[in-house]
mmCIF file as gemmi writes it, N, C-alpha and C atoms, coordinates in Angstrom:
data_model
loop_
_atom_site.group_PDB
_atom_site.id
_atom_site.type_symbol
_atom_site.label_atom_id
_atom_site.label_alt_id
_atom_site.label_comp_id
_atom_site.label_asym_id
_atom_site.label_entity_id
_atom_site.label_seq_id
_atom_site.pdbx_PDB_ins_code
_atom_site.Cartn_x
_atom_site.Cartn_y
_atom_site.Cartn_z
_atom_site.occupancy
_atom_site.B_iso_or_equiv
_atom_site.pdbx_formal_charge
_atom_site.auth_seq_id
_atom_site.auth_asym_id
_atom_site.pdbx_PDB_model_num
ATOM 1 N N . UNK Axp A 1 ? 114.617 -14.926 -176.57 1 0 ? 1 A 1
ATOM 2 C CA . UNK Axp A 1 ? 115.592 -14.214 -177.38 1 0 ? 1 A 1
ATOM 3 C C . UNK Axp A 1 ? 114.993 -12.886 -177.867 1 0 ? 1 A 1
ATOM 4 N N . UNK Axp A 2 ? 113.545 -13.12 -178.416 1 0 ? 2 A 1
ATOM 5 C CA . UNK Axp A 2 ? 113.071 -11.58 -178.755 1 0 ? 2 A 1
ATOM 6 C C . UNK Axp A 2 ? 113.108 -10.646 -177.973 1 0 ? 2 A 1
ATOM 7 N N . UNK Axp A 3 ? 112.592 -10.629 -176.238 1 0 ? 3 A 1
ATOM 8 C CA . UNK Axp A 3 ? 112.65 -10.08 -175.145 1 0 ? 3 A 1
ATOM 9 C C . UNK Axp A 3 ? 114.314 -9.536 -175.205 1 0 ? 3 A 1
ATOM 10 N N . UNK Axp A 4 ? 115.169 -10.327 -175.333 1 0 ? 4 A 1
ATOM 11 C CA . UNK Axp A 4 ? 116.676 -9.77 -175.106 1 0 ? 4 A 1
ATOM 12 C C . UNK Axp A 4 ? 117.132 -8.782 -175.926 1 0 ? 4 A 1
ATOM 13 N N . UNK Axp A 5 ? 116.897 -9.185 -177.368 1 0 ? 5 A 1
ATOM 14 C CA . UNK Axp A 5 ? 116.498 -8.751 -178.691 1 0 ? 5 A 1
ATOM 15 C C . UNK Axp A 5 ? 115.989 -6.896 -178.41 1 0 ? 5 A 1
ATOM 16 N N . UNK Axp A 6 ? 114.962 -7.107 -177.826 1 0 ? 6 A 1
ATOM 17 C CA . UNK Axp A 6 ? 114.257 -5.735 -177.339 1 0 ? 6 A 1
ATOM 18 C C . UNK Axp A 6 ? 114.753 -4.744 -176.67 1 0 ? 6 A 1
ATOM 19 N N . UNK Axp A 7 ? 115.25 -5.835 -175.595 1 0 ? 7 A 1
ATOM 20 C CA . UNK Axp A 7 ? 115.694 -4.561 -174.583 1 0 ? 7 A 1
ATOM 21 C C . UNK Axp A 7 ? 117.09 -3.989 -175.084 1 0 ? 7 A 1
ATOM 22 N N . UNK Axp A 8 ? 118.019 -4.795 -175.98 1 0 ? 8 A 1
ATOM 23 C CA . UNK Axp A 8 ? 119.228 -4.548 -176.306 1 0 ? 8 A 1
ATOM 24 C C . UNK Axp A 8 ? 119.047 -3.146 -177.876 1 0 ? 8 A 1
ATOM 25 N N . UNK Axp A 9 ? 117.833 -3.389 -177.955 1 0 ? 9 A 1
ATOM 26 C CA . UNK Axp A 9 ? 117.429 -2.358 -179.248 1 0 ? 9 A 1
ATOM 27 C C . UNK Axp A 9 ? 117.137 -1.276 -178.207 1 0 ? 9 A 1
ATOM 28 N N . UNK Axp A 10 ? 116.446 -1.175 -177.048 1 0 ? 10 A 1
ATOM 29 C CA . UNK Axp A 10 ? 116.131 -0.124 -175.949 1 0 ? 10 A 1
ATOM 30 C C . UNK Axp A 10 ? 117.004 0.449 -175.784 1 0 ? 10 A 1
ATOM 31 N N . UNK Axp A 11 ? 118.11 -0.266 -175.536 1 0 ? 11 A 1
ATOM 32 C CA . UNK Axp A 11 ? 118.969 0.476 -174.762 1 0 ? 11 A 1
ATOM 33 C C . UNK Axp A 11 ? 120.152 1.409 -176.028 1 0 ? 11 A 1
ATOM 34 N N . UNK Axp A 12 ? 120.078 0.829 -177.076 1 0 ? 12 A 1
ATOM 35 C CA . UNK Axp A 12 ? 121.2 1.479 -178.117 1 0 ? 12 A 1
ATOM 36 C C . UNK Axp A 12 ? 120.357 2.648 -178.597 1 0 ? 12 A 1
ATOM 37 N N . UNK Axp A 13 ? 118.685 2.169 -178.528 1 0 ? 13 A 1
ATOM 38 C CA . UNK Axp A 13 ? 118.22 3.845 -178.787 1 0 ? 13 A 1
ATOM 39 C C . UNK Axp A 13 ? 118.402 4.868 -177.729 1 0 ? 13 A 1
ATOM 40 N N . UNK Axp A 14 ? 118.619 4.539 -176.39 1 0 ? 14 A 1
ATOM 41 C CA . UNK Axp A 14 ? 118.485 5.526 -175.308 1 0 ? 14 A 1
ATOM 42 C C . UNK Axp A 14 ? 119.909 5.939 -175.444 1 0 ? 14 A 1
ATOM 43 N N . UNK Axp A 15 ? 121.013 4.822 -175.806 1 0 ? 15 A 1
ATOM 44 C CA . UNK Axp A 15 ? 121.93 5.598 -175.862 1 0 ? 15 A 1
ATOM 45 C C . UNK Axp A 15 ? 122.656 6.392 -177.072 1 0 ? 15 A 1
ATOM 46 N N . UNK Axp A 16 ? 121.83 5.956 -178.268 1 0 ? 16 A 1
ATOM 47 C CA . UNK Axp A 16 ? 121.863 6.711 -179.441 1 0 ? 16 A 1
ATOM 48 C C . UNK Axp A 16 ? 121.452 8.497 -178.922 1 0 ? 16 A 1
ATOM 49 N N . UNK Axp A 17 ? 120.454 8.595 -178.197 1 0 ? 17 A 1
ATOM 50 C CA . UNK Axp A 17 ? 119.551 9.673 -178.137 1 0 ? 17 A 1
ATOM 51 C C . UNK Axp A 17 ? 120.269 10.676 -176.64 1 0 ? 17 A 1
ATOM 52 N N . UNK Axp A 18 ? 121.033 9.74 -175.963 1 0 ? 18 A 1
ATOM 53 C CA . UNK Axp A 18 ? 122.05 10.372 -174.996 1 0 ? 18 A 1
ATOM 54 C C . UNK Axp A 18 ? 123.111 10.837 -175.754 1 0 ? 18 A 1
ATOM 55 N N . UNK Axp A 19 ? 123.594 10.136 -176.646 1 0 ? 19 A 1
ATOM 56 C CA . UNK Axp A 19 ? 125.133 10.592 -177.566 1 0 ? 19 A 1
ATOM 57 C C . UNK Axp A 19 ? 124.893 12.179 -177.908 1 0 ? 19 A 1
ATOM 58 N N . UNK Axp A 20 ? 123.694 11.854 -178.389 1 0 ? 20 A 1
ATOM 59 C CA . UNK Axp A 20 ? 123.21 13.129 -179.195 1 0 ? 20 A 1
ATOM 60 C C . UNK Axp A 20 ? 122.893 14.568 -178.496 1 0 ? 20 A 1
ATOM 61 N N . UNK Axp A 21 ? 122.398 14.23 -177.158 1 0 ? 21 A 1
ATOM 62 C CA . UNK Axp A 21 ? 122.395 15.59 -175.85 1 0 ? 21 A 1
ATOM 63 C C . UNK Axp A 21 ? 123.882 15.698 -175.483 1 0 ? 21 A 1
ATOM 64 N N . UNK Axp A 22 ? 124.821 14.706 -175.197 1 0 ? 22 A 1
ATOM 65 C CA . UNK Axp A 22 ? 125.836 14.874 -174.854 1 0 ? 22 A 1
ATOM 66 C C . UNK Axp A 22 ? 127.043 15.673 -175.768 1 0 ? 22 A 1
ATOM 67 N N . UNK Axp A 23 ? 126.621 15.433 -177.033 1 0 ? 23 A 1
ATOM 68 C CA . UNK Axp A 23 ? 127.737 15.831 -177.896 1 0 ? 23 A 1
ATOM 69 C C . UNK Axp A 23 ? 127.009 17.411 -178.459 1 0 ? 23 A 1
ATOM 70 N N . UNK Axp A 24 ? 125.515 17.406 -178.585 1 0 ? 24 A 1
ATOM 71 C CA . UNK Axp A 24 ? 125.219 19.08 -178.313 1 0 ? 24 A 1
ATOM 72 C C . UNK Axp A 24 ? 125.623 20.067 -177.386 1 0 ? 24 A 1
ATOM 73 N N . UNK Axp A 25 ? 126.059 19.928 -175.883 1 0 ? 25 A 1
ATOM 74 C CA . UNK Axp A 25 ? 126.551 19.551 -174.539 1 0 ? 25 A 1
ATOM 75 C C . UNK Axp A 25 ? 127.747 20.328 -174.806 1 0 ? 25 A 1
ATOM 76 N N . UNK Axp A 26 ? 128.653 19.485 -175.333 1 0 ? 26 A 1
ATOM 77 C CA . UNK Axp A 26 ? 129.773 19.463 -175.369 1 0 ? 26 A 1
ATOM 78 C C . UNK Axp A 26 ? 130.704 20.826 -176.211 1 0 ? 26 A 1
ATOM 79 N N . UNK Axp A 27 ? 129.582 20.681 -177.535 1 0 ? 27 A 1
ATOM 80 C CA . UNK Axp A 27 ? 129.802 21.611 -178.5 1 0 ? 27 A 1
ATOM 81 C C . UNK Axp A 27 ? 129.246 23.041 -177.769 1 0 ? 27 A 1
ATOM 82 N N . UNK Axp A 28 ? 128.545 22.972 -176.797 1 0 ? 28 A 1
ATOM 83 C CA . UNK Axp A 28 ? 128.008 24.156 -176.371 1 0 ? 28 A 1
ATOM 84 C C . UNK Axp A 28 ? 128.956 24.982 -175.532 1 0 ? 28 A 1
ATOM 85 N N . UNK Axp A 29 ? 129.415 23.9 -174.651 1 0 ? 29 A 1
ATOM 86 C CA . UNK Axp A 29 ? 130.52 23.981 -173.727 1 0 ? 29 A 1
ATOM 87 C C . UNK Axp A 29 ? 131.869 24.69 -174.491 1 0 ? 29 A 1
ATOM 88 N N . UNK Axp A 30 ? 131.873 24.327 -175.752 1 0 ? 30 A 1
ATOM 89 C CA . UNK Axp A 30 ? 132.932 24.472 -176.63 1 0 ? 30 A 1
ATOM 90 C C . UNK Axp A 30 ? 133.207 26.216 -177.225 1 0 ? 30 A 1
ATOM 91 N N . UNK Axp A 31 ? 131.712 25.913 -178.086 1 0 ? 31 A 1
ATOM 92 C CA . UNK Axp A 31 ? 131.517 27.767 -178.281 1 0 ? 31 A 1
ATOM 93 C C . UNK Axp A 31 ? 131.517 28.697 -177.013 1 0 ? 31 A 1
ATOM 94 N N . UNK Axp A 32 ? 131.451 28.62 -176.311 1 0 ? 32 A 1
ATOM 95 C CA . UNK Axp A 32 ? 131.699 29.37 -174.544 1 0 ? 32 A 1
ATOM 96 C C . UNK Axp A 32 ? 132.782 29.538 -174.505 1 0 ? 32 A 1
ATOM 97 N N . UNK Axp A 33 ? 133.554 28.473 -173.997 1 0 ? 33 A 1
ATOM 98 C CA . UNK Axp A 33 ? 134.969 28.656 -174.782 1 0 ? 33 A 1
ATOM 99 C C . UNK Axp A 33 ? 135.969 29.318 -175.042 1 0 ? 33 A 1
ATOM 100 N N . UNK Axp A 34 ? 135.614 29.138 -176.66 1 0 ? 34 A 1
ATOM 101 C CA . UNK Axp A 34 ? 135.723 29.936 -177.263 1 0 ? 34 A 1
ATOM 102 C C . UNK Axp A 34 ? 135.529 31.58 -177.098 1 0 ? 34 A 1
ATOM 103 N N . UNK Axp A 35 ? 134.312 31.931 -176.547 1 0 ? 35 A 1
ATOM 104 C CA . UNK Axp A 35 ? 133.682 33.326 -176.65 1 0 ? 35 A 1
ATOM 105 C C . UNK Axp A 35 ? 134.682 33.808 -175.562 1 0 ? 35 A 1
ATOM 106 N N . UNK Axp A 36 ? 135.01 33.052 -174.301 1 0 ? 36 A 1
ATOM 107 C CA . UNK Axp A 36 ? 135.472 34.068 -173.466 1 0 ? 36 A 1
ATOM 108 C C . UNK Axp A 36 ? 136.659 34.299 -173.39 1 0 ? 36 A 1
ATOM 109 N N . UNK Axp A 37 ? 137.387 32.81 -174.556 1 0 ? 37 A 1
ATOM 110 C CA . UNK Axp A 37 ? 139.238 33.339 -174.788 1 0 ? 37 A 1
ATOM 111 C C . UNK Axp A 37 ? 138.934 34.233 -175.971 1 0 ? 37 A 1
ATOM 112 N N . UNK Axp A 38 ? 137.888 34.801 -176.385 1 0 ? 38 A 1
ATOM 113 C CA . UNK Axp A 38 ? 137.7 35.619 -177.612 1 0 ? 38 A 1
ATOM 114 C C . UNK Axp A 38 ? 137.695 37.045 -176.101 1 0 ? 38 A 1
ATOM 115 N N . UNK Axp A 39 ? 136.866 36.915 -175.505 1 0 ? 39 A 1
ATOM 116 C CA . UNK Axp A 39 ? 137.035 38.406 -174.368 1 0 ? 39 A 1
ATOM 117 C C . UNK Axp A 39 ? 137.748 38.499 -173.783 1 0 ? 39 A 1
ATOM 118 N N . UNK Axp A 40 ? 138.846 37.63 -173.318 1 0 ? 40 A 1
ATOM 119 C CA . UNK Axp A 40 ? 139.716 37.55 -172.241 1 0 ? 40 A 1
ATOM 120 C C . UNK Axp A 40 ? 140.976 38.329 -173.626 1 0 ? 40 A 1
ATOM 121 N N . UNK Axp A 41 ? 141.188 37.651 -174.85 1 0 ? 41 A 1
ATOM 122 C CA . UNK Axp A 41 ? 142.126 38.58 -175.51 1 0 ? 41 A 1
ATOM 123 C C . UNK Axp A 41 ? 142.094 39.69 -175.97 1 0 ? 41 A 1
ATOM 124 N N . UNK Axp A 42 ? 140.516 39.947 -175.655 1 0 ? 42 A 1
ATOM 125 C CA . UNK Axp A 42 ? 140.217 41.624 -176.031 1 0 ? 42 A 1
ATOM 126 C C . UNK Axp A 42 ? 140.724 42.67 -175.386 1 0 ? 42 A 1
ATOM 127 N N . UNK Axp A 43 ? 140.273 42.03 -173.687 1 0 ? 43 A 1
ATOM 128 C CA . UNK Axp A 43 ? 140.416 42.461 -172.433 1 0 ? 43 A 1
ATOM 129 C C . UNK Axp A 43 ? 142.385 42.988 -172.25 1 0 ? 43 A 1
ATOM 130 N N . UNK Axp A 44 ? 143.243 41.819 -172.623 1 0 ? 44 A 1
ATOM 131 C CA . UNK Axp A 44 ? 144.654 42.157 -172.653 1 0 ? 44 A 1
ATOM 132 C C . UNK Axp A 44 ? 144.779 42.663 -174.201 1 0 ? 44 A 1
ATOM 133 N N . UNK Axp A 45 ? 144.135 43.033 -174.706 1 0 ? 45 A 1
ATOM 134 C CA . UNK Axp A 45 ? 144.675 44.1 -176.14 1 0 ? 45 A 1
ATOM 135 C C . UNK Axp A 45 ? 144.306 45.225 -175.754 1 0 ? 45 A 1
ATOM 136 N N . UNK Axp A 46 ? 143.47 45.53 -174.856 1 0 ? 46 A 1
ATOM 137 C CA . UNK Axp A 46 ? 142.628 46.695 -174.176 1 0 ? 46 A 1
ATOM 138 C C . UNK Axp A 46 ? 143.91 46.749 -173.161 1 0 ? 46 A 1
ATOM 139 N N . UNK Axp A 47 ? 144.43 46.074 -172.285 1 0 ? 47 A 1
ATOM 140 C CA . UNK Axp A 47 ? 145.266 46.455 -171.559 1 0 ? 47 A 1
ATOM 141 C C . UNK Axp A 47 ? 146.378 47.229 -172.149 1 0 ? 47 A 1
ATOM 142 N N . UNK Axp A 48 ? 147.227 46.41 -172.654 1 0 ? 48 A 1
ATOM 143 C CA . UNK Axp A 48 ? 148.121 46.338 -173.36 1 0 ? 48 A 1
ATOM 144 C C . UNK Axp A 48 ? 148.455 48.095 -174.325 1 0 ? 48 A 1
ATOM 145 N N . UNK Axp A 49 ? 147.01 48.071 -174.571 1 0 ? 49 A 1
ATOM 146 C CA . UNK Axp A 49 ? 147.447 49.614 -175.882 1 0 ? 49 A 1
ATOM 147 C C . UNK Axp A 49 ? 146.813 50.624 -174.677 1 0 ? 49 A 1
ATOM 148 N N . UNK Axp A 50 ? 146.127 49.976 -173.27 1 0 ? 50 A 1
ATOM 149 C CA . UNK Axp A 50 ? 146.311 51.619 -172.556 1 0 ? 50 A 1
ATOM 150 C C . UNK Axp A 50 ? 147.374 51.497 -171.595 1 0 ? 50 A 1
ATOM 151 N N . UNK Axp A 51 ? 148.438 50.724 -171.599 1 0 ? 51 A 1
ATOM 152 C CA . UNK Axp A 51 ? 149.293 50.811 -170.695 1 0 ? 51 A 1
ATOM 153 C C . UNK Axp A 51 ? 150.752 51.667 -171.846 1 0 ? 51 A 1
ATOM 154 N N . UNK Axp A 52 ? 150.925 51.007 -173.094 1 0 ? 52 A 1
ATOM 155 C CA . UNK Axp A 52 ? 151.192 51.807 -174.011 1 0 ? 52 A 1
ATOM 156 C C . UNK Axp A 52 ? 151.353 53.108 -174.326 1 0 ? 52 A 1
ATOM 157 N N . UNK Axp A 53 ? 149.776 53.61 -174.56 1 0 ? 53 A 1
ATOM 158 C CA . UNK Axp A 53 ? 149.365 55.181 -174.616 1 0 ? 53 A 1
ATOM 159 C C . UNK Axp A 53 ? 149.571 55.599 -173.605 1 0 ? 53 A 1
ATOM 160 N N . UNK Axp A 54 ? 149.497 55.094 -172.154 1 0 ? 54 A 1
ATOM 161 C CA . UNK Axp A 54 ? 149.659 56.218 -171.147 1 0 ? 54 A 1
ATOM 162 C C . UNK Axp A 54 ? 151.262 56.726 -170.956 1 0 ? 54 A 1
ATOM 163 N N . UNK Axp A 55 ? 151.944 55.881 -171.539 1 0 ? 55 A 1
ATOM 164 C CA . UNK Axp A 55 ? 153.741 56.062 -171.213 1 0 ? 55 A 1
ATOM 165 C C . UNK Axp A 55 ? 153.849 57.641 -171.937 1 0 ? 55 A 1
């Protein structure tokens, strides 16, 4: 039982310590994101006011 005991504590730390890369991961994935629907609406406000001004 201790042996089972062990490996079942092994494995909730490996996957404690995976949660934790995965959900840094994720959040990283997230701010990216973010940043490039932050440039992509720059990019069409930039369009937008020189298609504007040139009329």
């Amino acid at each position: 039982i201790e042996k089972e005991a062990q490996r079942y504590a092994d494995w909730y730390a490996e996957r404690e310590a995976n949660a934790g890369h995965i959900k840094a991961e994720r959040e990283e994935s997230r701010d990216i994101e973010l940043l490039e629907g932050k440039i992509k609406r720059e990019e069409l406000k930039k369009s937008l006011f020189e298609f504007l001004y040139s009329q």
